[in-house]
mmCIF file of the N, C-alpha and C atoms, coordinates in Angstrom:
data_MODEL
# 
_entry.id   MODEL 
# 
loop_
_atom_site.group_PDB 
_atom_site.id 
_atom_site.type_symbol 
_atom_site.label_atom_id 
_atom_site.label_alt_id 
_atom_site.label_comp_id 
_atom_site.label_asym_id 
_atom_site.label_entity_id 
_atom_site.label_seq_id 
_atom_site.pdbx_PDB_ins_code 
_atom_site.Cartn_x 
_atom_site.Cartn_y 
_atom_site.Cartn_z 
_atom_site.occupancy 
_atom_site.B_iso_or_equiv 
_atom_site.pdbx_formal_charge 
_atom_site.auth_seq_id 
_atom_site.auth_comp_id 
_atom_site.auth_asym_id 
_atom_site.auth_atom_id 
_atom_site.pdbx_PDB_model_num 
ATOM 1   N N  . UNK A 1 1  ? 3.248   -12.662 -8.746  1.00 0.00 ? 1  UNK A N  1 
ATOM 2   C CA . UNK A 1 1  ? 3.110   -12.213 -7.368  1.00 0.00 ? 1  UNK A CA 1 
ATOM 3   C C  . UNK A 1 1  ? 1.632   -12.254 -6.993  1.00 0.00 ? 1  UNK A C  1 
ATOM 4   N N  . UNK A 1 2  ? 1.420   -12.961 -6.147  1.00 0.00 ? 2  UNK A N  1 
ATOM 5   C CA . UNK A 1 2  ? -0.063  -12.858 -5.464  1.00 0.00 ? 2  UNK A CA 1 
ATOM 6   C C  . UNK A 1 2  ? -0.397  -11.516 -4.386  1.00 0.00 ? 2  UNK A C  1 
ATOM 7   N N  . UNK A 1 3  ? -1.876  -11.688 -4.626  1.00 0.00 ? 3  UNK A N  1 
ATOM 8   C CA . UNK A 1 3  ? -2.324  -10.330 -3.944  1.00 0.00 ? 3  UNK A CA 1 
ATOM 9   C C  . UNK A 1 3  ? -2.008  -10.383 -2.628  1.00 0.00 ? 3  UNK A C  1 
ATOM 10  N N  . UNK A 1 4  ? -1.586  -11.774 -1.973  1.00 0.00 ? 4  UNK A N  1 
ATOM 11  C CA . UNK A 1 4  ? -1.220  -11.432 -0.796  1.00 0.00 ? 4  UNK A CA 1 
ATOM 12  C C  . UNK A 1 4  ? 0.208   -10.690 -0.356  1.00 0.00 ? 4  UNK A C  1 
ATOM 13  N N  . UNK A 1 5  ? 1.455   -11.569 -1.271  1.00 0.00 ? 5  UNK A N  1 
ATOM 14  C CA . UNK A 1 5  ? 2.450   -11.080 -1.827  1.00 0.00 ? 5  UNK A CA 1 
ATOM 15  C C  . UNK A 1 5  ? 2.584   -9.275  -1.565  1.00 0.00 ? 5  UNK A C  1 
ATOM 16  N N  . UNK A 1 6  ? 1.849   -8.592  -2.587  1.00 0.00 ? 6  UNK A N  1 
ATOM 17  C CA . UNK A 1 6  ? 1.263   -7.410  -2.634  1.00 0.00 ? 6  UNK A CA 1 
ATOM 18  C C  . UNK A 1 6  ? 1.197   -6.832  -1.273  1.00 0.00 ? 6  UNK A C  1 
ATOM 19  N N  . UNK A 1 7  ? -0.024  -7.694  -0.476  1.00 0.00 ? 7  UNK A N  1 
ATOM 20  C CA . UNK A 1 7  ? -0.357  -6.642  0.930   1.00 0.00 ? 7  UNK A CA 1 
ATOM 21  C C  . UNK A 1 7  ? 0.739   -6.612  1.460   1.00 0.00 ? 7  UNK A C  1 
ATOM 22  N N  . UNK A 1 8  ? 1.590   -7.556  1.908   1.00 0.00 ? 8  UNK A N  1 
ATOM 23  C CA . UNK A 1 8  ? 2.822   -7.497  2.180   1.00 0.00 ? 8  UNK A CA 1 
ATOM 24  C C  . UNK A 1 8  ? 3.488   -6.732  2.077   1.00 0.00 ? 8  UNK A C  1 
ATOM 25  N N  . UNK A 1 9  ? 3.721   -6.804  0.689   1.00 0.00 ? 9  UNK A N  1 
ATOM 26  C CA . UNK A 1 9  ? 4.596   -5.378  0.540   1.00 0.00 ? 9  UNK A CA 1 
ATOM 27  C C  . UNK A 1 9  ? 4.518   -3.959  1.060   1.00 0.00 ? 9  UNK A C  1 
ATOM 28  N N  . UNK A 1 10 ? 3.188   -3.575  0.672   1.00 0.00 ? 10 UNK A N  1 
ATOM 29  C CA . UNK A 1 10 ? 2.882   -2.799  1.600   1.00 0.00 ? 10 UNK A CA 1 
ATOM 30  C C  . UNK A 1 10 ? 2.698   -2.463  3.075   1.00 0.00 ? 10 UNK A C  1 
ATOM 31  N N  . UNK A 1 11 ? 2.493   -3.264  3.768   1.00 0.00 ? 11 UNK A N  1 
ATOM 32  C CA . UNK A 1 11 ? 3.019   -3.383  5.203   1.00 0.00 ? 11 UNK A CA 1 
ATOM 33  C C  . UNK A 1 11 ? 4.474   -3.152  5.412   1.00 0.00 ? 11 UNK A C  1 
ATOM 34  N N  . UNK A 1 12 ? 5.383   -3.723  4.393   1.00 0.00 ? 12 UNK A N  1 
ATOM 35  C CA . UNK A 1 12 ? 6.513   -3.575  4.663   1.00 0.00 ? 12 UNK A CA 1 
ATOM 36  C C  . UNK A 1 12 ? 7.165   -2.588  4.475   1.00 0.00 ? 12 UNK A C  1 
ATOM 37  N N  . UNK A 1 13 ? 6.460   -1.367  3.173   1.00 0.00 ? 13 UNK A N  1 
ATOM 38  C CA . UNK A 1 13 ? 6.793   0.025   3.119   1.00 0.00 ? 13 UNK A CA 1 
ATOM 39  C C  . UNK A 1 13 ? 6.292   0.721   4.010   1.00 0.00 ? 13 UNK A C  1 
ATOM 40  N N  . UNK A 1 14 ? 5.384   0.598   4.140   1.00 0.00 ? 14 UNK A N  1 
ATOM 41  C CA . UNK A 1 14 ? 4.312   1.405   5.620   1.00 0.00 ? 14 UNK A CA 1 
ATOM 42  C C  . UNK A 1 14 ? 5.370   1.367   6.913   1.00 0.00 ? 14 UNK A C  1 
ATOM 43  N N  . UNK A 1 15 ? 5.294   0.266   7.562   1.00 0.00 ? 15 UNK A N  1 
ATOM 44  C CA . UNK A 1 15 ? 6.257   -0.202  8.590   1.00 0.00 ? 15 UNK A CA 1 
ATOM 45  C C  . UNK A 1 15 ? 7.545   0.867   8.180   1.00 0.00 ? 15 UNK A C  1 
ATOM 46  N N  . UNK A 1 16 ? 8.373   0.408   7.219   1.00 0.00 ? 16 UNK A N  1 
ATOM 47  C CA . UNK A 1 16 ? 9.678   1.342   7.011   1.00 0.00 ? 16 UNK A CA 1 
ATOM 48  C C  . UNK A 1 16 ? 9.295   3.151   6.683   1.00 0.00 ? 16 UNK A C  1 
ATOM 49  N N  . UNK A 1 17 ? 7.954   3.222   6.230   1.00 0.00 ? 17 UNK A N  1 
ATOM 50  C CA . UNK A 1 17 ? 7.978   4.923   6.376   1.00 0.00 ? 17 UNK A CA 1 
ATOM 51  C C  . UNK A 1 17 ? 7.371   5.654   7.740   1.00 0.00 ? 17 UNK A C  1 
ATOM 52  N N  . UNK A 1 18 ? 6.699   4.160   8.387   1.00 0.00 ? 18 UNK A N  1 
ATOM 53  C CA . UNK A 1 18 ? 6.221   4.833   9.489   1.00 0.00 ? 18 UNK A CA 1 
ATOM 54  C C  . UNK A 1 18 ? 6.392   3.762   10.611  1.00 0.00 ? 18 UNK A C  1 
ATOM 55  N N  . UNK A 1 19 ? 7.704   3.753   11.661  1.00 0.00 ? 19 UNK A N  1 
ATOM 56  C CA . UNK A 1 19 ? 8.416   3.080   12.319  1.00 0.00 ? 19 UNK A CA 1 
ATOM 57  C C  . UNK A 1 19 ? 7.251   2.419   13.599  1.00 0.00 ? 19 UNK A C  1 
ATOM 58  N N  . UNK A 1 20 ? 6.371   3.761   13.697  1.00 0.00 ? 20 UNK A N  1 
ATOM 59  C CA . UNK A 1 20 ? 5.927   3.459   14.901  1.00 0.00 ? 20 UNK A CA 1 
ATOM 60  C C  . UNK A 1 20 ? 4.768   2.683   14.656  1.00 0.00 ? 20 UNK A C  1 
ATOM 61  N N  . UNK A 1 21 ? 4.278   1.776   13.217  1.00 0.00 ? 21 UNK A N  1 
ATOM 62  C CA . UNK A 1 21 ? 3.970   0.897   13.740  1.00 0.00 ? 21 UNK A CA 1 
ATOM 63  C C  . UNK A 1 21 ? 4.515   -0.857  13.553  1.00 0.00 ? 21 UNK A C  1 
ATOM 64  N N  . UNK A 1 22 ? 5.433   -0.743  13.743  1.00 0.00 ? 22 UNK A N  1 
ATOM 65  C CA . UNK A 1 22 ? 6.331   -1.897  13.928  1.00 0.00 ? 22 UNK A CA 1 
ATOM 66  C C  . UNK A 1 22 ? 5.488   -3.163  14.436  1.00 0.00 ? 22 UNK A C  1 
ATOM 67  N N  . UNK A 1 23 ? 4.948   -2.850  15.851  1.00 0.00 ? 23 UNK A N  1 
ATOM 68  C CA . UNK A 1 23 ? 3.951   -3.849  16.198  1.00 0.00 ? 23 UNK A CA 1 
ATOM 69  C C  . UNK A 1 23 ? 2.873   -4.219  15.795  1.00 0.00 ? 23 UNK A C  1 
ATOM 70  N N  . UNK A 1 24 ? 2.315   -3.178  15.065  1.00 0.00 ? 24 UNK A N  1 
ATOM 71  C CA . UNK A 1 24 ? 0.846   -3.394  14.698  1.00 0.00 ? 24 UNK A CA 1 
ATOM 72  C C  . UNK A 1 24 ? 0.566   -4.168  13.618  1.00 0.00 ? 24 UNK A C  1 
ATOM 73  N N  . UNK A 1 25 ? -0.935  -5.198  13.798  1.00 0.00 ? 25 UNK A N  1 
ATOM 74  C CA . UNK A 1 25 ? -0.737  -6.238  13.145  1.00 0.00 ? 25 UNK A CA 1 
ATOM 75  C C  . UNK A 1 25 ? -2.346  -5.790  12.105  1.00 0.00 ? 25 UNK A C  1 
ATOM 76  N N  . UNK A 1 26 ? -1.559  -6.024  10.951  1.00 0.00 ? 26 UNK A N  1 
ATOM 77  C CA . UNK A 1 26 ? -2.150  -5.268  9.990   1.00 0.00 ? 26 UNK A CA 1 
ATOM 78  C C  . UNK A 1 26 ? -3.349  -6.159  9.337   1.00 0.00 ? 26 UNK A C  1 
ATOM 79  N N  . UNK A 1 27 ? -4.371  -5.322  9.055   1.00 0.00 ? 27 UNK A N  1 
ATOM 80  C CA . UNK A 1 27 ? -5.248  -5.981  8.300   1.00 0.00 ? 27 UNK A CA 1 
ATOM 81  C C  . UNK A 1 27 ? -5.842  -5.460  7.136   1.00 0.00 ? 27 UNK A C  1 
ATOM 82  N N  . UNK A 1 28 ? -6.215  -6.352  6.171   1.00 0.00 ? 28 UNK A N  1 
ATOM 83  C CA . UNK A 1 28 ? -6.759  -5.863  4.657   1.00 0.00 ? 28 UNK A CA 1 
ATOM 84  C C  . UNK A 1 28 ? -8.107  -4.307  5.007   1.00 0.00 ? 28 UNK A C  1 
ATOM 85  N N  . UNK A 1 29 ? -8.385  -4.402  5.771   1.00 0.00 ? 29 UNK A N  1 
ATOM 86  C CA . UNK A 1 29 ? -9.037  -2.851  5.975   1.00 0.00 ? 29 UNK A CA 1 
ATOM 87  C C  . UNK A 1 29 ? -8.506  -2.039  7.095   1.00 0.00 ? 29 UNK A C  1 
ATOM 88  N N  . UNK A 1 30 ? -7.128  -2.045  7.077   1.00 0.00 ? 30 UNK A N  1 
ATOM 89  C CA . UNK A 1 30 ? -6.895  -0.799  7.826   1.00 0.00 ? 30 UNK A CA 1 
ATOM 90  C C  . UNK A 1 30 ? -7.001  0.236   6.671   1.00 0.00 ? 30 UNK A C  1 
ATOM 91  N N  . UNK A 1 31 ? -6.679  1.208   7.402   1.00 0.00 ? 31 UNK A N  1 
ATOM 92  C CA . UNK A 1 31 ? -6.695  2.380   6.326   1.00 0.00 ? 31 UNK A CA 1 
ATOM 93  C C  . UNK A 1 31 ? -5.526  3.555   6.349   1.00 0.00 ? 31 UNK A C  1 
ATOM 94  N N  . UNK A 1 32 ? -4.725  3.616   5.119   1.00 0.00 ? 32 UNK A N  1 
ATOM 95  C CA . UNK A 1 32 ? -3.274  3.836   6.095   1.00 0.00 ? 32 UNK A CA 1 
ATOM 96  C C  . UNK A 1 32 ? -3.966  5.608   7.189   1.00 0.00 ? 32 UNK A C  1 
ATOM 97  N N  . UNK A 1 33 ? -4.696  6.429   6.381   1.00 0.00 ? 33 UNK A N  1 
ATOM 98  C CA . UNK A 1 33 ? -5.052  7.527   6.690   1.00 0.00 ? 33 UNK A CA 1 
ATOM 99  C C  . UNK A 1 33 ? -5.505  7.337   9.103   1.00 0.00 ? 33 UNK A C  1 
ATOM 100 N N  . UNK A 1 34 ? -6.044  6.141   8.651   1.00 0.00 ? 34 UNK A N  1 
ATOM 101 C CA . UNK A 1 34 ? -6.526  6.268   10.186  1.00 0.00 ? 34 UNK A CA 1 
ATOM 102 C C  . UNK A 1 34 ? -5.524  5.190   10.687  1.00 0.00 ? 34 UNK A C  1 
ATOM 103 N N  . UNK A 1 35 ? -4.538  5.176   10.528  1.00 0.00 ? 35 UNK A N  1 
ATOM 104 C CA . UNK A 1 35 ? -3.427  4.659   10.455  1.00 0.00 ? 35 UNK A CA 1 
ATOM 105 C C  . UNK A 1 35 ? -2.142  5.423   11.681  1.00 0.00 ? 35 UNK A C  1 
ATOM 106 N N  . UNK A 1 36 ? -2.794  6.918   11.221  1.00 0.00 ? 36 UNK A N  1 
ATOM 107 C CA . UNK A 1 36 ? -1.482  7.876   11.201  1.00 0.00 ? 36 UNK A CA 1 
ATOM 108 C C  . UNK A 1 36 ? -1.021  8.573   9.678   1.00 0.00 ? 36 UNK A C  1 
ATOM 109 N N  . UNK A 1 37 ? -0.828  7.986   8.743   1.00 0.00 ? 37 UNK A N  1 
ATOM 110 C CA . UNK A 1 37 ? -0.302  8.496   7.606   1.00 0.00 ? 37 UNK A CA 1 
ATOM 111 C C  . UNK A 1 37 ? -0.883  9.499   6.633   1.00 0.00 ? 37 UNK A C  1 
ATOM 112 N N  . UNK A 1 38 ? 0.046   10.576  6.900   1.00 0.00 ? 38 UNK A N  1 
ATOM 113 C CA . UNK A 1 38 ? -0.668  11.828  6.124   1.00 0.00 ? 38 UNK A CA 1 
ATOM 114 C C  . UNK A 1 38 ? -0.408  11.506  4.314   1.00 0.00 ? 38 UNK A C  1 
ATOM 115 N N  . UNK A 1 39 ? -0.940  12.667  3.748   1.00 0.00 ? 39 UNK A N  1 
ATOM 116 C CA . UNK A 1 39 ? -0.737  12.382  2.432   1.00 0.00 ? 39 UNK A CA 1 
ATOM 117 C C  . UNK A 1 39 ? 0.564   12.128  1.694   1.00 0.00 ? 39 UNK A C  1 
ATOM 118 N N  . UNK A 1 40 ? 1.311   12.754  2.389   1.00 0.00 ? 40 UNK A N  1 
ATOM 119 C CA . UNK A 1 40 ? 2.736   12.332  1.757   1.00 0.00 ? 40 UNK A CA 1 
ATOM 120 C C  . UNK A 1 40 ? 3.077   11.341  2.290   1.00 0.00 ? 40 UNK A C  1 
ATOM 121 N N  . UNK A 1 41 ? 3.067   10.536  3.485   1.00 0.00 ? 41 UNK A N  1 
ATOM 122 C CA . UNK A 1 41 ? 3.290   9.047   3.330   1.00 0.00 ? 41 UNK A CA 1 
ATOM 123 C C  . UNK A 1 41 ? 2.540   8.324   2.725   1.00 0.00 ? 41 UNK A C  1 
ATOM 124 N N  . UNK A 1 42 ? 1.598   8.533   2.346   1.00 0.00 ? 42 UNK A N  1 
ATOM 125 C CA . UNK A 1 42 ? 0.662   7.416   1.745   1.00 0.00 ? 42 UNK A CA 1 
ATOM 126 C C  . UNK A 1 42 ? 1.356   7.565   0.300   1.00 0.00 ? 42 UNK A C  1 
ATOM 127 N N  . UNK A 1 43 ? 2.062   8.882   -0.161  1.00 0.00 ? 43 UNK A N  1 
ATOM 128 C CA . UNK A 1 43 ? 2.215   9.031   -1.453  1.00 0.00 ? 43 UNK A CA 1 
ATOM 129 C C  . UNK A 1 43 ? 3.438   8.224   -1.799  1.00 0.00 ? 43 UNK A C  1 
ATOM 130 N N  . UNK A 1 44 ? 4.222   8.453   -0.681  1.00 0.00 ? 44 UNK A N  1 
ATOM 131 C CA . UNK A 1 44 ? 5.256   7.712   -0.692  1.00 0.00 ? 44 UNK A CA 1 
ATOM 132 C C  . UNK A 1 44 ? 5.398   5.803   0.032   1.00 0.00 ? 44 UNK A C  1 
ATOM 133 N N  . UNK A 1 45 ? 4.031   5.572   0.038   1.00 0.00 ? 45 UNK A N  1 
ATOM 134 C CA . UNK A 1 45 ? 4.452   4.217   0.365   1.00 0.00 ? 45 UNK A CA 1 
ATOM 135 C C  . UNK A 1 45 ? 3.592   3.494   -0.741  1.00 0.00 ? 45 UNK A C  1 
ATOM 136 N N  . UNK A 1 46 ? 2.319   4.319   -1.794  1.00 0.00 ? 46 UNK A N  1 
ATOM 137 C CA . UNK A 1 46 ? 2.636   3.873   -2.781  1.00 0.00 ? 46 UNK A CA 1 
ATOM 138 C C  . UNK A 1 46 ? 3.799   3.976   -4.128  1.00 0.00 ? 46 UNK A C  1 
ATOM 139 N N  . UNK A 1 47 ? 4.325   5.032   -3.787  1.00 0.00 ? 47 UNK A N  1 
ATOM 140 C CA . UNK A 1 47 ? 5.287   5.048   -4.772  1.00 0.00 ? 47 UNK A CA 1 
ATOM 141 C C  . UNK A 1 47 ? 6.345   4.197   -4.326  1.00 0.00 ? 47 UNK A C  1 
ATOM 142 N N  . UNK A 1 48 ? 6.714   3.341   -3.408  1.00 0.00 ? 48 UNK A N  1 
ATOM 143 C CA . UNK A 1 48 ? 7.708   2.460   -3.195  1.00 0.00 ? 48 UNK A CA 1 
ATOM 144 C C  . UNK A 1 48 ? 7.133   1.128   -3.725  1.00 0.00 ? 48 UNK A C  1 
ATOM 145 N N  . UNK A 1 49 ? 6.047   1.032   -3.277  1.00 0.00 ? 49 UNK A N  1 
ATOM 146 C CA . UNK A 1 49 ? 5.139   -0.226  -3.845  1.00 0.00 ? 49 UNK A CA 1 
ATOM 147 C C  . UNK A 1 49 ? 5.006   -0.391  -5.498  1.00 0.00 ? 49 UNK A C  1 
ATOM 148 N N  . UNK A 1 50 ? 4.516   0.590   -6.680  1.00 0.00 ? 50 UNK A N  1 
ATOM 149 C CA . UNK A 1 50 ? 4.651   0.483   -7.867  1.00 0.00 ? 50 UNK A CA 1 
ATOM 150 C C  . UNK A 1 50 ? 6.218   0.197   -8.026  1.00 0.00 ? 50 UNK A C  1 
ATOM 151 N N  . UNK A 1 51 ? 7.110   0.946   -7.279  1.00 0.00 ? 51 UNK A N  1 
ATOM 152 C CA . UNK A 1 51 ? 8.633   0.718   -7.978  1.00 0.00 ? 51 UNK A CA 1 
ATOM 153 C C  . UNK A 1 51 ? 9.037   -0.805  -7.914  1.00 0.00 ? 51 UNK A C  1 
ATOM 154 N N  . UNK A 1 52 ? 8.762   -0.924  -5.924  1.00 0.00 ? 52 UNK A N  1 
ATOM 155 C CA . UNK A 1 52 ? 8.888   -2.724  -6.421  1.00 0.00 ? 52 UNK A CA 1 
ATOM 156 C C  . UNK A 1 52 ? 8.265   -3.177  -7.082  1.00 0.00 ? 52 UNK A C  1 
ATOM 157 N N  . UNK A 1 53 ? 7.367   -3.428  -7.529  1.00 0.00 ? 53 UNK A N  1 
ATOM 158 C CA . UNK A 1 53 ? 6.387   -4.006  -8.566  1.00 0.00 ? 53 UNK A CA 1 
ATOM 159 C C  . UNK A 1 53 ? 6.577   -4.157  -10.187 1.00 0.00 ? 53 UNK A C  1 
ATOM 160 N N  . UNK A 1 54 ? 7.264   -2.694  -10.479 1.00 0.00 ? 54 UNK A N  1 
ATOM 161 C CA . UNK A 1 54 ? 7.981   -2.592  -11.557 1.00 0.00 ? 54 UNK A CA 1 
ATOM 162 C C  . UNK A 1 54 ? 6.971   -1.607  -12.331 1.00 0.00 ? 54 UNK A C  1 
ATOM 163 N N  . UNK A 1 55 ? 6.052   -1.003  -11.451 1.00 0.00 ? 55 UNK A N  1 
ATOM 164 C CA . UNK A 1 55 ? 4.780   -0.638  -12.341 1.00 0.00 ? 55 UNK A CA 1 
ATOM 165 C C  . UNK A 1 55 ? 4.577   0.736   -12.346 1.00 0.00 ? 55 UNK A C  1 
ATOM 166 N N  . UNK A 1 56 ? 4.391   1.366   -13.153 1.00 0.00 ? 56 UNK A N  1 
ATOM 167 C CA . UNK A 1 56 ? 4.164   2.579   -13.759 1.00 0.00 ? 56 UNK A CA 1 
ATOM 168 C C  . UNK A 1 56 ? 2.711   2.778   -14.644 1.00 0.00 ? 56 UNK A C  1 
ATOM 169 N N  . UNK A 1 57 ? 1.691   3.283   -13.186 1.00 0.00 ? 57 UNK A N  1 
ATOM 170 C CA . UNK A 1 57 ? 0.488   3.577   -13.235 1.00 0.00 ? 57 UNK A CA 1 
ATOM 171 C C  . UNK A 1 57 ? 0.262   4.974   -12.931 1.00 0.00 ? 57 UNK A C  1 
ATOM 172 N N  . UNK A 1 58 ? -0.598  5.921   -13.257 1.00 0.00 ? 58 UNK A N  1 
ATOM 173 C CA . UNK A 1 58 ? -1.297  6.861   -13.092 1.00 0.00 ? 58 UNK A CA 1 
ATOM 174 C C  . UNK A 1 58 ? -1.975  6.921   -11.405 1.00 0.00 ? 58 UNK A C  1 
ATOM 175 N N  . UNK A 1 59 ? -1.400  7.710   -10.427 1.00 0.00 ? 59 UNK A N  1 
ATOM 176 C CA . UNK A 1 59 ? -1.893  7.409   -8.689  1.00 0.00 ? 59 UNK A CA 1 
ATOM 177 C C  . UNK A 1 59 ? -3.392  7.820   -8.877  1.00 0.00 ? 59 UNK A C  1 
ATOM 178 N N  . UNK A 1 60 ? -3.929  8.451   -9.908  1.00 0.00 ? 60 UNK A N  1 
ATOM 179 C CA . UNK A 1 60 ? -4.782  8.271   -10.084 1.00 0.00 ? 60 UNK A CA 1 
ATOM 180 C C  . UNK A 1 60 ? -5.785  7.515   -10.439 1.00 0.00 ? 60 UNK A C  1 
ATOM 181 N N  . UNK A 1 61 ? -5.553  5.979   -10.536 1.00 0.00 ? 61 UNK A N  1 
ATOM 182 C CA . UNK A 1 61 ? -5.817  5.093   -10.764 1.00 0.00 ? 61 UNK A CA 1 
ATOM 183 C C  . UNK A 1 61 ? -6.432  3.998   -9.693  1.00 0.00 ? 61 UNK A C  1 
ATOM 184 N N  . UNK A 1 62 ? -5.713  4.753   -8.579  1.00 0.00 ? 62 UNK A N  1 
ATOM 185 C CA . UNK A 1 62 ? -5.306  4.183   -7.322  1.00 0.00 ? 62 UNK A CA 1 
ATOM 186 C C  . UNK A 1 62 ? -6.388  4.735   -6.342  1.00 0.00 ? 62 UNK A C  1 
ATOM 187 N N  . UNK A 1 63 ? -6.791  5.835   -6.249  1.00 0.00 ? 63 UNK A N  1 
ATOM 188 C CA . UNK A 1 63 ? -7.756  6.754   -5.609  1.00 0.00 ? 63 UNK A CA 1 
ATOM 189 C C  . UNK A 1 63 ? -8.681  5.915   -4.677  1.00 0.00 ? 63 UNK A C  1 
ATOM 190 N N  . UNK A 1 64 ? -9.662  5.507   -6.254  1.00 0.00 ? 64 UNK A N  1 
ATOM 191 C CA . UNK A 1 64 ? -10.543 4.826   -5.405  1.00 0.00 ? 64 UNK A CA 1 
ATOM 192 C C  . UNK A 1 64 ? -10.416 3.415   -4.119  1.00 0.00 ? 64 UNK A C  1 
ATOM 193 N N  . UNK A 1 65 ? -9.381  2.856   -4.047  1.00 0.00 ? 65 UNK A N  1 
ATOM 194 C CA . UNK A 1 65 ? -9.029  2.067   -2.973  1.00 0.00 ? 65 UNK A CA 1 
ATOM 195 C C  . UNK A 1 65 ? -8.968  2.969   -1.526  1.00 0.00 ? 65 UNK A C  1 
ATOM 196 N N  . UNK A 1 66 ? -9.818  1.879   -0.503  1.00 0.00 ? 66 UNK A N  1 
ATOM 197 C CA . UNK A 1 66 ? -10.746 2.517   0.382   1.00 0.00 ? 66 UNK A CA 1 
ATOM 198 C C  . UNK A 1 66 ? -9.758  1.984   1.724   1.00 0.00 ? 66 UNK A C  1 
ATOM 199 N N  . UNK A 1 67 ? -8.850  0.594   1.558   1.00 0.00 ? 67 UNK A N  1 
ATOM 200 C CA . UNK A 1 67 ? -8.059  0.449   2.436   1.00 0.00 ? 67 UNK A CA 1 
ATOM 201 C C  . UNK A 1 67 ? -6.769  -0.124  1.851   1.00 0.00 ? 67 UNK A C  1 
ATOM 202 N N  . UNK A 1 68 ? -6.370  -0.791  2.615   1.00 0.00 ? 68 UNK A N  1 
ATOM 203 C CA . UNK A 1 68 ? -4.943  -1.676  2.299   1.00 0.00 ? 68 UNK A CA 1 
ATOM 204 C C  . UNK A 1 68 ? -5.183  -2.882  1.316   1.00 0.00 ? 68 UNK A C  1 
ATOM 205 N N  . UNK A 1 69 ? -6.531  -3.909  1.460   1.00 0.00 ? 69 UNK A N  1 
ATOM 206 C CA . UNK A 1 69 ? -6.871  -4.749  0.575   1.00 0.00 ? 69 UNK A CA 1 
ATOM 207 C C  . UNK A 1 69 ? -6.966  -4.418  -0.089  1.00 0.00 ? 69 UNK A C  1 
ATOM 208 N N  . UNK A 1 70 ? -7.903  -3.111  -0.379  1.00 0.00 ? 70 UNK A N  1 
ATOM 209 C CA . UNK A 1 70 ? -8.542  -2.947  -2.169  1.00 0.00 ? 70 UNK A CA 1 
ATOM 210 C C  . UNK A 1 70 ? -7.494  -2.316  -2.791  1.00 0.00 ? 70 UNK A C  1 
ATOM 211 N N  . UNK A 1 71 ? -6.415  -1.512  -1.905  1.00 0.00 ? 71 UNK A N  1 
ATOM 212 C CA . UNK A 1 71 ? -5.097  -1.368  -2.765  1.00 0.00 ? 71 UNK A CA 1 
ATOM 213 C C  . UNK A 1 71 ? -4.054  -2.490  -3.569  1.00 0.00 ? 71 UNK A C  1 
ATOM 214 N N  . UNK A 1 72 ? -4.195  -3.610  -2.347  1.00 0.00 ? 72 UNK A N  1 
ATOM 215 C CA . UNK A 1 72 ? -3.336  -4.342  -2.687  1.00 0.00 ? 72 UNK A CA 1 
ATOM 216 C C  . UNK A 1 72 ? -3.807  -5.166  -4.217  1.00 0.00 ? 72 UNK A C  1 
ATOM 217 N N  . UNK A 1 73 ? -5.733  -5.392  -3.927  1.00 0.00 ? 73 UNK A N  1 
ATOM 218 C CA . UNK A 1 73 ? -6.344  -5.997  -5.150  1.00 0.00 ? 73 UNK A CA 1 
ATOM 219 C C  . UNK A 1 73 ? -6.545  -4.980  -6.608  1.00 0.00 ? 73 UNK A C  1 
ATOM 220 N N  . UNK A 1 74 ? -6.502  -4.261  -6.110  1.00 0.00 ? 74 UNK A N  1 
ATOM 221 C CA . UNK A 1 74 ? -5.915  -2.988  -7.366  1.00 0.00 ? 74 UNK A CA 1 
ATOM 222 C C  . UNK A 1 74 ? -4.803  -3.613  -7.989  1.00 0.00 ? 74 UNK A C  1 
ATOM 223 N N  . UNK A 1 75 ? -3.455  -3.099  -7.250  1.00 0.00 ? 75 UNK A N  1 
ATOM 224 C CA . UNK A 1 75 ? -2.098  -3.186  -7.837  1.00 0.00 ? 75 UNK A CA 1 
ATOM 225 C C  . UNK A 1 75 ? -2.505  -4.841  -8.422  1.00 0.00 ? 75 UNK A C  1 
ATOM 226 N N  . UNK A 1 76 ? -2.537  -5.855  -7.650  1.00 0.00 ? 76 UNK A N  1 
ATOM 227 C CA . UNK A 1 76 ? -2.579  -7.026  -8.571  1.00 0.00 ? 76 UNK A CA 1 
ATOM 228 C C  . UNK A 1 76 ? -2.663  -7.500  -9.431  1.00 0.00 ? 76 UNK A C  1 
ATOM 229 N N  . UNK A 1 77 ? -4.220  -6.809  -9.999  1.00 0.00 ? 77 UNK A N  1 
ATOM 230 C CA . UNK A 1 77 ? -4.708  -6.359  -10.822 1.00 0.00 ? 77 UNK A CA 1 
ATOM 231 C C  . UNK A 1 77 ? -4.352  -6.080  -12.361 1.00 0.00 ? 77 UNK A C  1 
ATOM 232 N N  . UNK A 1 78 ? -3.178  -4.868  -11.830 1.00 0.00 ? 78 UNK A N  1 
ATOM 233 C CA . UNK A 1 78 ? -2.313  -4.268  -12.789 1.00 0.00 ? 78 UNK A CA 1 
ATOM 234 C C  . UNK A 1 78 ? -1.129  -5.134  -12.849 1.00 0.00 ? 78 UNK A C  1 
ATOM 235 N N  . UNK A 1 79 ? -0.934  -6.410  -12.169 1.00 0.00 ? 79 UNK A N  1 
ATOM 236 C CA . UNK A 1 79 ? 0.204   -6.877  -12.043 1.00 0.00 ? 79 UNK A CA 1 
ATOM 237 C C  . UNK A 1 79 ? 0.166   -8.267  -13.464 1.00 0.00 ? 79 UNK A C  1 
ATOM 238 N N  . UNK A 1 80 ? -1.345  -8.075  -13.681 1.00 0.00 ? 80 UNK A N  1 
ATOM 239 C CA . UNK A 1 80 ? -1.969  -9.233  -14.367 1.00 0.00 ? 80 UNK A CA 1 
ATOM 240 C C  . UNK A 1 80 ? -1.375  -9.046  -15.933 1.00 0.00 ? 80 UNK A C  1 
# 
């Protein structure tokens, strides 16, 4: 799976945990926080993202990612 693959995905959990932004056209530095998404969606749209992925990481691992890219180049990462 490529890192783009990846951002994807995440757009596509984001989108399904948070409807209202359906239209919005996403980019590698949004940030889900200025987004709209409080901590429990963010918790929960990475935890949909490791499950598709198949991956079982520490969210602490994850922290330091500053938007949607460096998440997505994270998980990749771990996908390696």
């Amino acid at each position: 799976m490529t890192q783009q693959d990846i951002f994807e995905l995440i757009v596509a959990n984001t989108r399904e945990i948070m409807p209202g932004l359906d239209q919005h056209s996403f980019k590698p530095e949004d940030r889900l926080a200025d987004l709209g998404a409080n901590s429990i969606d963010r918790a929960d749209i990475v935890m949909m993202t490791l499950e598709a992925l198949s991956l079982r990481i520490p969210l602490v691992e994850l922290a330091n990612a500053r938007n949607i890219g460096e998440l997505s180049a994270l998980l990749h990462a771990k996908c390696a």
